[in-house]
PALO-577999 format. One record per residue: residue in three letters; chain; x, y, z of N, C-alpha, C, O, CB in turn; residue number from 1. Coordinates in steps of 0.001 Angstrom, whole numbers. Glycine has a CB too. Layout:
<atoms>
+---------+--------+---------+---------+---------+---------+---------+---------+---------+---------+---------+---------+---------+---------+---------+---------+---------+-----+
: residuo : cadena :    n_px :    n_py :    n_pz :   ca_px :   ca_py :   ca_pz :    c_px :    c_py :    c_pz :    o_px :    o_py :    o_pz :   cb_px :   cb_py :   cb_pz : num :
+---------+--------+---------+---------+---------+---------+---------+---------+---------+---------+---------+---------+---------+---------+---------+---------+---------+-----+
:     ala :      A :       X :       Y :       Z :       X :       Y :       Z :       X :       Y :       Z :       X :       Y :       Z :       X :       Y :       Z : NUM :
...
+---------+--------+---------+---------+---------+---------+---------+---------+---------+---------+---------+---------+---------+---------+---------+---------+---------+-----+
</atoms>
This chain:
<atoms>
+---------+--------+---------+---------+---------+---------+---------+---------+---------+---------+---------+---------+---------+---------+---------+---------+---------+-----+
: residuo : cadena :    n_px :    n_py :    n_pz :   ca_px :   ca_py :   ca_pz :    c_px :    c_py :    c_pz :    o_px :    o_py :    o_pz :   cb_px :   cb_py :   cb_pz : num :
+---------+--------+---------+---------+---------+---------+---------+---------+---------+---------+---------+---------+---------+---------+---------+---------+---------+-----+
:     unk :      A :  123237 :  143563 :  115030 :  122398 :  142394 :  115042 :  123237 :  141141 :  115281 :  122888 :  140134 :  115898 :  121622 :  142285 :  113735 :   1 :
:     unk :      A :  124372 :  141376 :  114700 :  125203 :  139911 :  114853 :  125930 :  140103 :  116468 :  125521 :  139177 :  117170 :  126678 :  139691 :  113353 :   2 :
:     unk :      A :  126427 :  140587 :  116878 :  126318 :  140981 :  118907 :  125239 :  140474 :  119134 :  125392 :  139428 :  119766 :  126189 :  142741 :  119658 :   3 :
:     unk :      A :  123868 :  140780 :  118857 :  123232 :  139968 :  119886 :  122982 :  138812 :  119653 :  122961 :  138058 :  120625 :  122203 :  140368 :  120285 :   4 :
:     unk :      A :  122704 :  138245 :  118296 :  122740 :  136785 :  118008 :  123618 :  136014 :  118655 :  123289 :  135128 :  119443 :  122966 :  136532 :  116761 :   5 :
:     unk :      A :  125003 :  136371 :  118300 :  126227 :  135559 :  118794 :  126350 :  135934 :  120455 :  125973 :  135156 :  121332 :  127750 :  136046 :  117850 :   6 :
:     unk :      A :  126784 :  136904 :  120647 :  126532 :  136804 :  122060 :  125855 :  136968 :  123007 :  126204 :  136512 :  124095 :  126946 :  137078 :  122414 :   7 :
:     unk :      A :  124733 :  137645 :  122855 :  123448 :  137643 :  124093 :  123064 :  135890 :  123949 :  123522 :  134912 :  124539 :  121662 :  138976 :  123563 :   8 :
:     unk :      A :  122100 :  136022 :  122969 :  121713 :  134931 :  122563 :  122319 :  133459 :  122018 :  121561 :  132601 :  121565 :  121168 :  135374 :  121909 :   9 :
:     unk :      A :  123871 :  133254 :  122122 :  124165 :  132517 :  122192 :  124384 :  131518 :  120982 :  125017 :  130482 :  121185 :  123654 :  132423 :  122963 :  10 :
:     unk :      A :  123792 :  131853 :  119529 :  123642 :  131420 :  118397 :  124928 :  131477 :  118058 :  125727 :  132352 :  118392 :  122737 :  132022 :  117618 :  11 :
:     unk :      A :  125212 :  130138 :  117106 :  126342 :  129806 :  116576 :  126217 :  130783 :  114930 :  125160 :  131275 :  114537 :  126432 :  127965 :  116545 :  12 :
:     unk :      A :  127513 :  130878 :  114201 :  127391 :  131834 :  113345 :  126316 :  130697 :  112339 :  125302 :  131211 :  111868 :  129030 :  132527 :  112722 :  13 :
:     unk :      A :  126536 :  129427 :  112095 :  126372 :  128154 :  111702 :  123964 :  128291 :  111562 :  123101 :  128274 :  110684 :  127447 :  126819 :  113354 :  14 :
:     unk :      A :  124063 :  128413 :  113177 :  122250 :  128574 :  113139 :  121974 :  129707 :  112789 :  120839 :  129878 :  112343 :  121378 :  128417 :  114476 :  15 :
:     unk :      A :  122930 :  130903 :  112870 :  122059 :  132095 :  112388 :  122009 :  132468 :  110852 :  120972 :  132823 :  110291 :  122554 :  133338 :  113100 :  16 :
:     unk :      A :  122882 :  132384 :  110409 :  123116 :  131851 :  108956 :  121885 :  131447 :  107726 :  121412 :  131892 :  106680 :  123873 :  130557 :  109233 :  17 :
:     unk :      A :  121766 :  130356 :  108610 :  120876 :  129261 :  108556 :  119412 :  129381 :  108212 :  118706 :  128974 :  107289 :  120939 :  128708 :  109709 :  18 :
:     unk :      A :  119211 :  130149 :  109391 :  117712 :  130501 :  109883 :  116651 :  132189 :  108611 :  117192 :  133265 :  108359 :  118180 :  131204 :  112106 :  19 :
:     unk :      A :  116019 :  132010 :  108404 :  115200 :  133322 :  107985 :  114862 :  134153 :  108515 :  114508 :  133867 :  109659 :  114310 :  133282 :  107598 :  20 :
:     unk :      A :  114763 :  135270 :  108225 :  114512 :  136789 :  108613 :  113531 :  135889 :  110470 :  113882 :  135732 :  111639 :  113051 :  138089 :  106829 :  21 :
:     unk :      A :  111997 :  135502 :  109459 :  111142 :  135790 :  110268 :  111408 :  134363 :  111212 :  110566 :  134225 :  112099 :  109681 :  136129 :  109552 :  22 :
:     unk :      A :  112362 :  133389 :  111147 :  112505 :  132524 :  112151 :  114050 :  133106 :  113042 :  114554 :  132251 :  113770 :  112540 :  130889 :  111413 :  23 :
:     unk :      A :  114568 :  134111 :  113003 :  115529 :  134638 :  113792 :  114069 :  135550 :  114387 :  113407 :  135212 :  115369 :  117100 :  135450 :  112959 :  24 :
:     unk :      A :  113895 :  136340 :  113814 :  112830 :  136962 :  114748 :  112101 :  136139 :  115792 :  112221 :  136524 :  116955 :  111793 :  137508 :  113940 :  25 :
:     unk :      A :  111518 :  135290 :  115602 :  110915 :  134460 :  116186 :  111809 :  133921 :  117613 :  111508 :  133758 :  118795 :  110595 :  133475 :  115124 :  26 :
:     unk :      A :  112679 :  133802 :  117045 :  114134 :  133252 :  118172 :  113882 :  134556 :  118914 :  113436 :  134567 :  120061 :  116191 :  133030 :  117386 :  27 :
:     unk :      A :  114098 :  135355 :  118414 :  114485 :  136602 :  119517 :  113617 :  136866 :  120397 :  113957 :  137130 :  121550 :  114704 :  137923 :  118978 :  28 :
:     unk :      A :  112286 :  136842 :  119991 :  110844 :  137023 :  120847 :  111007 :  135577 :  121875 :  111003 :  135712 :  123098 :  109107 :  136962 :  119581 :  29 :
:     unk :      A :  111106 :  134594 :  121409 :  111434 :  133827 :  122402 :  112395 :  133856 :  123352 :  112188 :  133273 :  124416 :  111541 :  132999 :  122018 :  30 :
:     unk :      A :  113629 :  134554 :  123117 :  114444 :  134440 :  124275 :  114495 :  135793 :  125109 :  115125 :  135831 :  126165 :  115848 :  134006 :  123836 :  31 :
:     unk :      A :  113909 :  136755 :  124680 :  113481 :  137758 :  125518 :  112275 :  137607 :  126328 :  112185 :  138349 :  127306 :  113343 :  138796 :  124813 :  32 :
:     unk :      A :  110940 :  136435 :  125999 :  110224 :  135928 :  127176 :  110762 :  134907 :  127775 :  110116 :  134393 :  128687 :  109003 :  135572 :  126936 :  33 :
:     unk :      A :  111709 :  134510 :  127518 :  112467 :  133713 :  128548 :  113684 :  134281 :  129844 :  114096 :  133751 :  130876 :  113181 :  132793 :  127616 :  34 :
:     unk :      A :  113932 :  135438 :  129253 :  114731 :  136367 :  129645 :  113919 :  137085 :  130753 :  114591 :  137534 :  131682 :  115188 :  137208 :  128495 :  35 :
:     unk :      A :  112434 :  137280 :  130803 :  111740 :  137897 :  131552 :  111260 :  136819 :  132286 :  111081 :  136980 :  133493 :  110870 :  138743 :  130973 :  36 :
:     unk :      A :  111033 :  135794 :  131790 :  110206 :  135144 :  133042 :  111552 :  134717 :  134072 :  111248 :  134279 :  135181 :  109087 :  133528 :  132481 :  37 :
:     unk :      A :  112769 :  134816 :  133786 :  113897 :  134438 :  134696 :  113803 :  135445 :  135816 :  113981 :  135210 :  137011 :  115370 :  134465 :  133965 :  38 :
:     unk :      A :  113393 :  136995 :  135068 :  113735 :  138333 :  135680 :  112843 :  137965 :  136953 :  113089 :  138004 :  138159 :  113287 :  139863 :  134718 :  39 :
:     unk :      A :  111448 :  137507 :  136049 :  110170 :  137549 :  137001 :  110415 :  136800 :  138208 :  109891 :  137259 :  139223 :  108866 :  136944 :  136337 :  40 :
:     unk :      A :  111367 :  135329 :  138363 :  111362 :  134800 :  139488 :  112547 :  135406 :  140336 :  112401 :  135331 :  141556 :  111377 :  133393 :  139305 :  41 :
:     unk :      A :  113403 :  135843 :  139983 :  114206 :  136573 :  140681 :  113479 :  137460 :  141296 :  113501 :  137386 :  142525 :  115154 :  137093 :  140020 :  42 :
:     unk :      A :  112786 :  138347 :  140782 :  111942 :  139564 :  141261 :  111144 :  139010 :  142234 :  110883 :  139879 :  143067 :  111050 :  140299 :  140167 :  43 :
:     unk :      A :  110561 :  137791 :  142542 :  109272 :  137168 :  143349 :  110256 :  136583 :  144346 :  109976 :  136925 :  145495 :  108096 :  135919 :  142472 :  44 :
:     unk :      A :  111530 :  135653 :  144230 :  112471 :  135706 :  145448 :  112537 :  137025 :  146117 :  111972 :  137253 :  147187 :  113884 :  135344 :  145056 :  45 :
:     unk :      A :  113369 :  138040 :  145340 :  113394 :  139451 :  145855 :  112110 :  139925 :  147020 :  112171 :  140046 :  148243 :  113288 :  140400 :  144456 :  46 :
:     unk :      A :  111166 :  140087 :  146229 :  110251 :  140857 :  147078 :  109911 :  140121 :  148380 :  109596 :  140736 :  149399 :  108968 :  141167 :  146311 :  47 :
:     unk :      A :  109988 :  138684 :  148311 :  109368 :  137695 :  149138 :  110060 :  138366 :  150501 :  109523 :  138888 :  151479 :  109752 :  135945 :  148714 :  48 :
:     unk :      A :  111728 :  138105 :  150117 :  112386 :  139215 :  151272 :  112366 :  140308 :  151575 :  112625 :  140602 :  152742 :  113310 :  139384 :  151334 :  49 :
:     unk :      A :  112163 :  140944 :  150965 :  111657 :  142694 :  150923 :  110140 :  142622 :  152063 :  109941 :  143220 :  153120 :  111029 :  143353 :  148715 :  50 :
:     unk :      A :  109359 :  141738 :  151386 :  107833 :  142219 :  152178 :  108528 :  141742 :  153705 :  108402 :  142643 :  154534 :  105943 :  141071 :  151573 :  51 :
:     unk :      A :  109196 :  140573 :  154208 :  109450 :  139835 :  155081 :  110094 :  140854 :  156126 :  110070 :  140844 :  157357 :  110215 :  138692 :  154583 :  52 :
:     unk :      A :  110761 :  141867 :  155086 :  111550 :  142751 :  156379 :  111362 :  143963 :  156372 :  111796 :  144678 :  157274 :  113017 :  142737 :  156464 :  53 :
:     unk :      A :  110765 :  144366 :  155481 :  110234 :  145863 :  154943 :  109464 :  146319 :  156700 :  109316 :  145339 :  157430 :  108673 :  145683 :  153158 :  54 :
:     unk :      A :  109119 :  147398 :  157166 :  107821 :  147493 :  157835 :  107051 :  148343 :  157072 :  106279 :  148978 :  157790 :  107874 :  147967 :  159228 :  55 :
:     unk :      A :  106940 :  148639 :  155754 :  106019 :  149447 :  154908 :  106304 :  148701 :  153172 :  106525 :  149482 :  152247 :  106525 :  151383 :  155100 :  56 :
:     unk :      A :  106273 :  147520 :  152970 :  106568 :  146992 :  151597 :  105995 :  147525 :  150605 :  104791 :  147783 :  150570 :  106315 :  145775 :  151438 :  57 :
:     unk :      A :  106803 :  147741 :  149704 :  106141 :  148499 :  148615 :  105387 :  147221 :  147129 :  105850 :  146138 :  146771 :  107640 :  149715 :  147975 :  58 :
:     unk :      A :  104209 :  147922 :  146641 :  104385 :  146455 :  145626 :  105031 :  145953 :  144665 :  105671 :  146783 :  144019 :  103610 :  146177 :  145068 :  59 :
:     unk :      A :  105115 :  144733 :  144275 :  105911 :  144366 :  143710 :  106344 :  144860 :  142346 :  107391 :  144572 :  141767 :  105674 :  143401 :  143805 :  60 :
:     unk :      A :  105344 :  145672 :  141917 :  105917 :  146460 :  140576 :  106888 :  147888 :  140525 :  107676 :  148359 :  139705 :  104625 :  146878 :  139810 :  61 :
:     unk :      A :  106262 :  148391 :  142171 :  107523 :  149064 :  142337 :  108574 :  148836 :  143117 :  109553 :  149565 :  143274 :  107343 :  150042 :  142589 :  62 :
:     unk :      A :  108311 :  147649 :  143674 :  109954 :  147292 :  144097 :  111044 :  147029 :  143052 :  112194 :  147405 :  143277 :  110016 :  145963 :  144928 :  63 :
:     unk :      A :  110672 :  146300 :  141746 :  111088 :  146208 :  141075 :  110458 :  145554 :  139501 :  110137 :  144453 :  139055 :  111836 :  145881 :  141737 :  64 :
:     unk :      A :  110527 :  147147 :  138964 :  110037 :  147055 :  137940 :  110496 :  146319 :  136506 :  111677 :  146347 :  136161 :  109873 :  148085 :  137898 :  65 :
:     unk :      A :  109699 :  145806 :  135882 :  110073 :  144973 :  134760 :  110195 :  144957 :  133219 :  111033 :  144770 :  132336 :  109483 :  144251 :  134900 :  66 :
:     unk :      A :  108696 :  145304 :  133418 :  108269 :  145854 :  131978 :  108516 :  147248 :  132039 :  108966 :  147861 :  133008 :  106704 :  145604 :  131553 :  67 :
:     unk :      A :  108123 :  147797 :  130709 :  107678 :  149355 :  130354 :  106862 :  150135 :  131218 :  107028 :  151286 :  131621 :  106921 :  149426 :  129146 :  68 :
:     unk :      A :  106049 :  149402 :  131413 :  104463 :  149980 :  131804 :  104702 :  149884 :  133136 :  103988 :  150637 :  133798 :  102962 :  149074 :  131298 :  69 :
:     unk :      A :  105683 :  149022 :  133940 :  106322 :  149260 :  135205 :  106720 :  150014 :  135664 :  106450 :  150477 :  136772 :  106962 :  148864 :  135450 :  70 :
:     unk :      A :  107610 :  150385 :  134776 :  109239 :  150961 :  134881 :  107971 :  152899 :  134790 :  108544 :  153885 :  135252 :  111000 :  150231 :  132724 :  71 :
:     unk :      A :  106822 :  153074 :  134349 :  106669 :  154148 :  133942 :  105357 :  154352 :  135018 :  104475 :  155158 :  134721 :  106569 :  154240 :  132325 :  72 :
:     unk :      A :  105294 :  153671 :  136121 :  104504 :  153791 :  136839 :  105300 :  154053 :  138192 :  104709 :  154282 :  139248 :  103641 :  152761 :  136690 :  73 :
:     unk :      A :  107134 :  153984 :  138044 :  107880 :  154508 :  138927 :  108032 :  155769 :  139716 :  107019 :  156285 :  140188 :  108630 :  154388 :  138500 :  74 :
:     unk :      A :  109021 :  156226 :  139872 :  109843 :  157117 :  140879 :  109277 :  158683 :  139823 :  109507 :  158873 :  138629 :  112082 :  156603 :  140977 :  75 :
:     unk :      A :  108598 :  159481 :  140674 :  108267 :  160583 :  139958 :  109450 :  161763 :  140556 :  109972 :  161482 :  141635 :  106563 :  160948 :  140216 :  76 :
:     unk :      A :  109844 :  162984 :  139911 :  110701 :  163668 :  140879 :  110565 :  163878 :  142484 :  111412 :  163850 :  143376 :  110742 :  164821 :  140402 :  77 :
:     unk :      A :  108952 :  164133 :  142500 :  108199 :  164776 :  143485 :  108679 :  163597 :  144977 :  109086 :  163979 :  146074 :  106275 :  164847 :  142900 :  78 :
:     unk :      A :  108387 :  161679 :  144385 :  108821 :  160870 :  144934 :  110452 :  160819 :  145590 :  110753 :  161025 :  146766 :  108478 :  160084 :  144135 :  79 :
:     unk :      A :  111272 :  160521 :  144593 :  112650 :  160981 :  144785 :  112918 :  161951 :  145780 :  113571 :  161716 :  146796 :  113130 :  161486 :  143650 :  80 :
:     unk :      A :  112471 :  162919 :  145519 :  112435 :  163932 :  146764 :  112235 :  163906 :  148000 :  112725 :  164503 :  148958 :  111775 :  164641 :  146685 :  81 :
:     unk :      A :  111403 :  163092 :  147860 :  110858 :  162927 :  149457 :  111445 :  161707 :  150068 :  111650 :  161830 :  151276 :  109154 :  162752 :  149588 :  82 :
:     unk :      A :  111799 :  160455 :  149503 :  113195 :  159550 :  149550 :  113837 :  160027 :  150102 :  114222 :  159754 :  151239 :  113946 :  159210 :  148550 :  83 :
:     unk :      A :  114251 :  161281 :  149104 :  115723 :  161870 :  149886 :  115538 :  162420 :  151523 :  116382 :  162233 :  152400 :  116347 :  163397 :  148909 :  84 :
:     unk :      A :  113987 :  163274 :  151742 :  114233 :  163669 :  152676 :  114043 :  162620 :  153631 :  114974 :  162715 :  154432 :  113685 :  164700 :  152797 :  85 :
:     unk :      A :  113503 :  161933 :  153855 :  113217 :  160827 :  154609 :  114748 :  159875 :  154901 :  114923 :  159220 :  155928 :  111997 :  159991 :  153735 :  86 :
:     unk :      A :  115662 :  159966 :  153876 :  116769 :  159589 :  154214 :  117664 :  160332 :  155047 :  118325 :  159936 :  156007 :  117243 :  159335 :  153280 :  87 :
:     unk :      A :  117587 :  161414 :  154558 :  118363 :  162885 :  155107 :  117712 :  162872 :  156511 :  118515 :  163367 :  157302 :  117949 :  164573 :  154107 :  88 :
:     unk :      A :  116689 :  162536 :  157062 :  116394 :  162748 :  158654 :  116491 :  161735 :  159229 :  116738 :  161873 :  160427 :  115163 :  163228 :  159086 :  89 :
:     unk :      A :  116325 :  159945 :  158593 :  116967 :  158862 :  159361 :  118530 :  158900 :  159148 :  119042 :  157888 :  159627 :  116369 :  157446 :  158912 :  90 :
:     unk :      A :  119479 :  159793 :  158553 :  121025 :  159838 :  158704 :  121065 :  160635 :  159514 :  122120 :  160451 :  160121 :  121930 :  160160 :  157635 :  91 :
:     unk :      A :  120349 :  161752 :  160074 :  120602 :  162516 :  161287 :  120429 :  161877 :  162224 :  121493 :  161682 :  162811 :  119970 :  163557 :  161486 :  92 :
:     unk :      A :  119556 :  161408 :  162712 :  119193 :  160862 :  163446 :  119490 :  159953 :  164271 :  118796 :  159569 :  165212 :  118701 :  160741 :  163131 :  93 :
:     unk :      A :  121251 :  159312 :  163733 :  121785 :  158024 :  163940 :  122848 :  158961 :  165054 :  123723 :  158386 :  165701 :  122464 :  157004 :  162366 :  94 :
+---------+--------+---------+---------+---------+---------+---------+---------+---------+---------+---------+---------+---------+---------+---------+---------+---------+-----+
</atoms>
């Protein structure tokens, strides 16, 4: 707990100390939606270029997933697989 206070999050030993159970909590929920909405505009630069050059863009939750519920709406084996082959016949192909 004290790793992420002090160094993710940036807290001096001084504010964490300081602070109560449920107002460090509070800190933390806040800087993990701040942490995501950073992700989120990176991700919306990202795709902006992705759709721009893609000729088949994928959407933006699976270009790059964020949340949980993202991340679990991903790459199934069956997918992966077929990635691969689709890679495996544009490397022949060259």
């Amino acid at each position: 707990m004290h790793e992420y206070a002090f160094g993710v999050m940036g807290l001096s030993p001084l504010q964490y100390y300081g602070m109560t159970e449920s107002e460090y909590l509070a800190q933390c929920e806040g800087f993990k939606r701040r942490e995501l909405g950073e992700w989120e505009r990176t991700r919306i630069i990202a795709y902006t270029i992705h759709v721009h050059n893609a000729k088949d863009p994928k959407r933006i939750e699976e270009f790059m997933p964020l949340t949980k519920e993202e991340r679990s709406m991903g790459l199934t084996p069956e997918k992966m697989m077929d990635i691969w082959e689709q890679h495996k016949k544009k490397s022949n192909g060259r």
